[in-house]
C-alpha positions in Angstrom: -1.7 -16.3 144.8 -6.3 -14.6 143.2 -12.6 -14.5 142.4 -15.5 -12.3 142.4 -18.4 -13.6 143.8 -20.4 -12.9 147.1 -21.4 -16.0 149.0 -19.0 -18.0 148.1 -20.4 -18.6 144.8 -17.8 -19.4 141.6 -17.7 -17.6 139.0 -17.6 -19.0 135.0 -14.3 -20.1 134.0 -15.9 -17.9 130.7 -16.4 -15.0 132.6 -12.3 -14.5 133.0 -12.4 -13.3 129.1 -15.2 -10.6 129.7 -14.5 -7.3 130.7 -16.5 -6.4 134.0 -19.4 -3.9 134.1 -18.1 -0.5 136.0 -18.8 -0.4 139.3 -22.0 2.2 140.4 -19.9 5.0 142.0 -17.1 4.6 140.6 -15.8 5.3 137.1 -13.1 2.1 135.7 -10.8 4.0 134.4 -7.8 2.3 132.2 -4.1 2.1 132.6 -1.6 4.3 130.1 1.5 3.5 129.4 4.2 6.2 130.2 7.8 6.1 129.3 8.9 7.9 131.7 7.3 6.5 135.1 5.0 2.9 134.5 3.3 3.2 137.9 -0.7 4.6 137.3 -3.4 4.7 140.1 -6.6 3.2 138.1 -9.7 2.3 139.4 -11.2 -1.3 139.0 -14.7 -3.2 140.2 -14.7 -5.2 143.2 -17.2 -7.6 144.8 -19.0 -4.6 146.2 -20.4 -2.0 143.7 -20.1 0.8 146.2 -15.9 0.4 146.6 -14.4 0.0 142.8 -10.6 -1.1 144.2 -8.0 1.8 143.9 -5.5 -0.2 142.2 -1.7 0.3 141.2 -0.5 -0.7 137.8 2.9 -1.0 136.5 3.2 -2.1 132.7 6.0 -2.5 130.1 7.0 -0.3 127.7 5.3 -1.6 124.2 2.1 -3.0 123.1 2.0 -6.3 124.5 0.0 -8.6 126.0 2.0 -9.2 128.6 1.5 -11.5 131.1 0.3 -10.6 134.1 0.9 -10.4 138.4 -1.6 -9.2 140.7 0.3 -8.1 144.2 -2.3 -8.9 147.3 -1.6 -7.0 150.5 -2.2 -7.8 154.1 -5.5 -7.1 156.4 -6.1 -6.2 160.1 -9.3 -6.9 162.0 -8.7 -3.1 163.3 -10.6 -0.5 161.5 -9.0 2.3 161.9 -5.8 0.8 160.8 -7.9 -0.4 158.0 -9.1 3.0 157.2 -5.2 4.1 157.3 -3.5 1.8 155.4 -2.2 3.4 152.4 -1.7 2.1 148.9 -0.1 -1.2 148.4 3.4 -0.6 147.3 5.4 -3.8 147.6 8.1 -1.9 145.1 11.0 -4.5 145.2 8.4 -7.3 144.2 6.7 -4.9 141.8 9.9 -4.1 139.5 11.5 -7.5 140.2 8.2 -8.7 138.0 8.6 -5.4 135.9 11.9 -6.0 134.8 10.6 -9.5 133.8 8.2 -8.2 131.5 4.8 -8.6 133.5 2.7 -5.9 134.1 1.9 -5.9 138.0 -1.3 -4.6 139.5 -2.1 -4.1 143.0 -6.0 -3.6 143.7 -6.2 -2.3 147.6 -9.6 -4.8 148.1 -12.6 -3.1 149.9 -12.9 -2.0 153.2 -9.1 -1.1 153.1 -7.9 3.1 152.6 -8.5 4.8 149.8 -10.7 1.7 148.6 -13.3 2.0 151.0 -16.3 0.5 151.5 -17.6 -2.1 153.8 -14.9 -4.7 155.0 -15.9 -8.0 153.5 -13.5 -10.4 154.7 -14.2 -10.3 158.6 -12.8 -13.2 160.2 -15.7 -12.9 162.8 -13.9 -12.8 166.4 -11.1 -14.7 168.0 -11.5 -18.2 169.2 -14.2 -19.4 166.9 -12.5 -17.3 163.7 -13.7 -18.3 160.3 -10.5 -18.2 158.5 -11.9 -19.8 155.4 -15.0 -17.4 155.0 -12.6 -14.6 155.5 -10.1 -15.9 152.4 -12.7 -17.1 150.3 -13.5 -13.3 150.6 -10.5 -12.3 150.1 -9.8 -14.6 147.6 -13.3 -12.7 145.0 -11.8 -9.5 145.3 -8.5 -11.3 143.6 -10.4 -12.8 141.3 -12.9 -9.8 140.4 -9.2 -7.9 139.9 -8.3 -10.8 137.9 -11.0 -10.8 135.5 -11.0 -7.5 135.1 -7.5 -7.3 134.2 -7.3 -9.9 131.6 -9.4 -8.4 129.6 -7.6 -5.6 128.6 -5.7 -5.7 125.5 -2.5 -5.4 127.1 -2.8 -8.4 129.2 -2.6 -11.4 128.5 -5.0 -14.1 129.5 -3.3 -17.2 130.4 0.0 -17.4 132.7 -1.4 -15.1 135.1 0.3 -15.2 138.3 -0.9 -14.2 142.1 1.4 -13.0 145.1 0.1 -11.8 148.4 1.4 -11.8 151.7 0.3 -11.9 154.7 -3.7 -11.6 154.6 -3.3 -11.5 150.8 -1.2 -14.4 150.7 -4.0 -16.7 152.3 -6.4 -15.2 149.6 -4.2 -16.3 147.0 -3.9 -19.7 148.6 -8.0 -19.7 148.8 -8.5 -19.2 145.2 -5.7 -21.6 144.5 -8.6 -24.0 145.9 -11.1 -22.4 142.8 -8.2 -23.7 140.1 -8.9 -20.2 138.6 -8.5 -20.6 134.5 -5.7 -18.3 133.1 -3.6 -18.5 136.0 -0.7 -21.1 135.8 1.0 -20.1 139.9 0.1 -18.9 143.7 3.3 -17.5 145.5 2.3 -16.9 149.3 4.4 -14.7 150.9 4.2 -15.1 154.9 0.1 -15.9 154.0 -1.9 -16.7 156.8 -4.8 -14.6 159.5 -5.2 -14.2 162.8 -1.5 -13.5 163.5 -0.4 -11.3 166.4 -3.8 -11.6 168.3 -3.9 -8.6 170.9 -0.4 -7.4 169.1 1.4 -10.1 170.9 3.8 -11.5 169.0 3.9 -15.1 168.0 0.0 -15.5 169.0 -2.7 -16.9 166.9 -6.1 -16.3 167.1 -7.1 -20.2 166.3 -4.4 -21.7 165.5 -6.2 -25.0 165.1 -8.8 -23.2 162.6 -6.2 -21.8 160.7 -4.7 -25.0 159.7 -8.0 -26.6 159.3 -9.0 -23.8 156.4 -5.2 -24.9 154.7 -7.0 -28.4 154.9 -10.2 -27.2 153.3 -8.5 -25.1 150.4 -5.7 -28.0 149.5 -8.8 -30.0 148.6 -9.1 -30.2 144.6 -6.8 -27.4 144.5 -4.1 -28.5 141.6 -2.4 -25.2 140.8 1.1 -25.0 141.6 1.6 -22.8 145.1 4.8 -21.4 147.2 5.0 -21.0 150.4 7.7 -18.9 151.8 8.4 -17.9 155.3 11.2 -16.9 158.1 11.9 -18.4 160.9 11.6 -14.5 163.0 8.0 -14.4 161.4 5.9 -13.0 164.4 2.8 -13.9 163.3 3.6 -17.0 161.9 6.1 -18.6 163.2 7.9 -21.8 161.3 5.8 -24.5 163.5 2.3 -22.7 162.4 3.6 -22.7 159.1 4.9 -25.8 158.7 1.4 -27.4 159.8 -0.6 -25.3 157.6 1.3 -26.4 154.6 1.3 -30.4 155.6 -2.3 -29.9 155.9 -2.8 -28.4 152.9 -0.7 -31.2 150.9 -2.4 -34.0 152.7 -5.4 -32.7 151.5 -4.3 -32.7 147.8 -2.7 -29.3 147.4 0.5 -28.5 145.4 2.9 -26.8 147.4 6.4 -25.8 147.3 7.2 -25.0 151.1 10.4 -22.6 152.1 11.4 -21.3 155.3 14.1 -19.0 155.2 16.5 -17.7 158.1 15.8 -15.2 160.6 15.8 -11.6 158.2 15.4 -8.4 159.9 13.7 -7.4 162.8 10.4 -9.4 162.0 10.7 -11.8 158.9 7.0 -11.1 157.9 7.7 -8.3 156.2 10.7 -10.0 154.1 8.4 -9.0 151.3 9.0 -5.5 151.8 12.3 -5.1 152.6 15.1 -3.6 150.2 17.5 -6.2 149.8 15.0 -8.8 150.5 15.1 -9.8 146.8 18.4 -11.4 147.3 16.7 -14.1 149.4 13.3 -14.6 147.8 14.4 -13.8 144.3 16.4 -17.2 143.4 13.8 -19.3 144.8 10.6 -17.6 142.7 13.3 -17.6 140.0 13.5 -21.5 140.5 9.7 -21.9 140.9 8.2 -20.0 138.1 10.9 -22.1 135.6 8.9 -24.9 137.1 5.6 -23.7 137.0 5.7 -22.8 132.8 
């Protein structure tokens, strides 16, 4: 549920109240509100100079600050489905937050459609994949959106919260492990990588590796998180899940684990779906009443 440095390296806890230099290549261009329709396509910086992140923005009507999501989508280690993928919408999620007076952005991280740009979170084959690398990746193009975001005068800088699924959901659970200041919650939806290896459902690349990097990023990691998952997930089904979380709690992590019944015809994209906000909505209701 986020940090916007290459190699690995953290960046300042001060750095999350500057605004970020505009990307060579790219002009940063800011969000207006509209009365009429609150959804804007801006451009924002990312790790990577070259490939500022085309990035949706929904806002409330008024002033503000308001407090702030960021919406992380999935991945694929396929490149032309990459190059394909259009914008992130997730538009149940997006006015469920809307109507609850955040202002929602969803950056499309490099590598990805209209984004571009080299991919930076490559998971580096099969059997020996480096999940972690891969979300810690992930996890700076979060944070670069992040920092970027709170410092516009509309946003507000503390209460920030981070979703993602799939892909984007074990992002947000990597920069969970970076305690990143200003943001008070992680919701992963369906988060994990290497599901579906060859399209096969219910096969993980490394399976082993991918609850070994839950391991890694529960360690020091002390912002609140939520897991949620179905049990029809094909590319992480409820026993993968299950250990992923355990490992990330033994290691020190705070997390809120749910596994939902079987929803639709593949309960990975729960996020997606039109009346999935009938399921997940009471239980990030619940959670974010905990998490102030």
């Amino acid at each position: 549920m986020v940090a916007a440095v290459l190699a690995g390296a953290c960046a300042s806890a001060s750095a999350q109240t500057r605004p970020a230099a505009p990307p060579a290549g790219g002009k940063v261009t800011a969000a207006k509100p509209s009365a009429d329709d609150p959804r804007r396509m801006i451009s924002i910086p990312s790790p990577d100079r070259r490939a500022p992140m085309r990035t949706v923005v929904l806002r409330p009507r008024g002033a503000g600050p308001f407090p702030l999501v960021l919406i992380n989508h999935g991945s694929t280690q396929n490149a032309a489905r990459r190059a394909a993928m259009g914008s992130p919408r997730y538009t149940v999620l997006a006015q469920w937050f809307l109507a609850r007076g955040y202002v929602v952005a969803l950056p499309q991280r490099p590598g990805h459609g209209q984004t571009g740009g080299p991919y930076l979170e490559d998971q580096k084959g099969c059997a020996r994949a480096d999940f972690r690398n891969a979300s810690l990746a992930t996890a700076d193009s979060i944070e670069t959106a992040l920092r970027y975001m709170t410092a516009q005068p509309y946003v507000r800088r503390t209460g920030v919260l981070v979703v993602g699924q799939s892909a984007g959901g074990w992002g947000a659970i990597a920069l969970a492990s970076r305690n990143p200041a200003g943001v008070s919650a992680v919701i992963s939806f369906a988060g994990g990588r290497g599901g579906r290896s060859n399209d096969k459902a219910n096969t993980n690349c490394a399976p082993n590796l991918l609850v070994e990097s839950a391991g890694a990023f529960g360690r020091g990691a002390r912002v609140p998180t939520l897991w949620i998952y179905a049990e029809n997930d094909s590319y992480f089904g409820p026993a993968l899940s299950r250990r992923m979380v355990d490992a990330y709690r033994a290691a020190g992590g705070i997390a809120e684990y749910r596994l939902l019944p079987p929803y639709g015809a593949d309960g990975h994209t729960l996020i997606e779906m039109r009346d999935g906000a009938a399921i997940w909505g009471p239980l990030l209701g619940n959670f974010l009443d905990k998490a102030k």
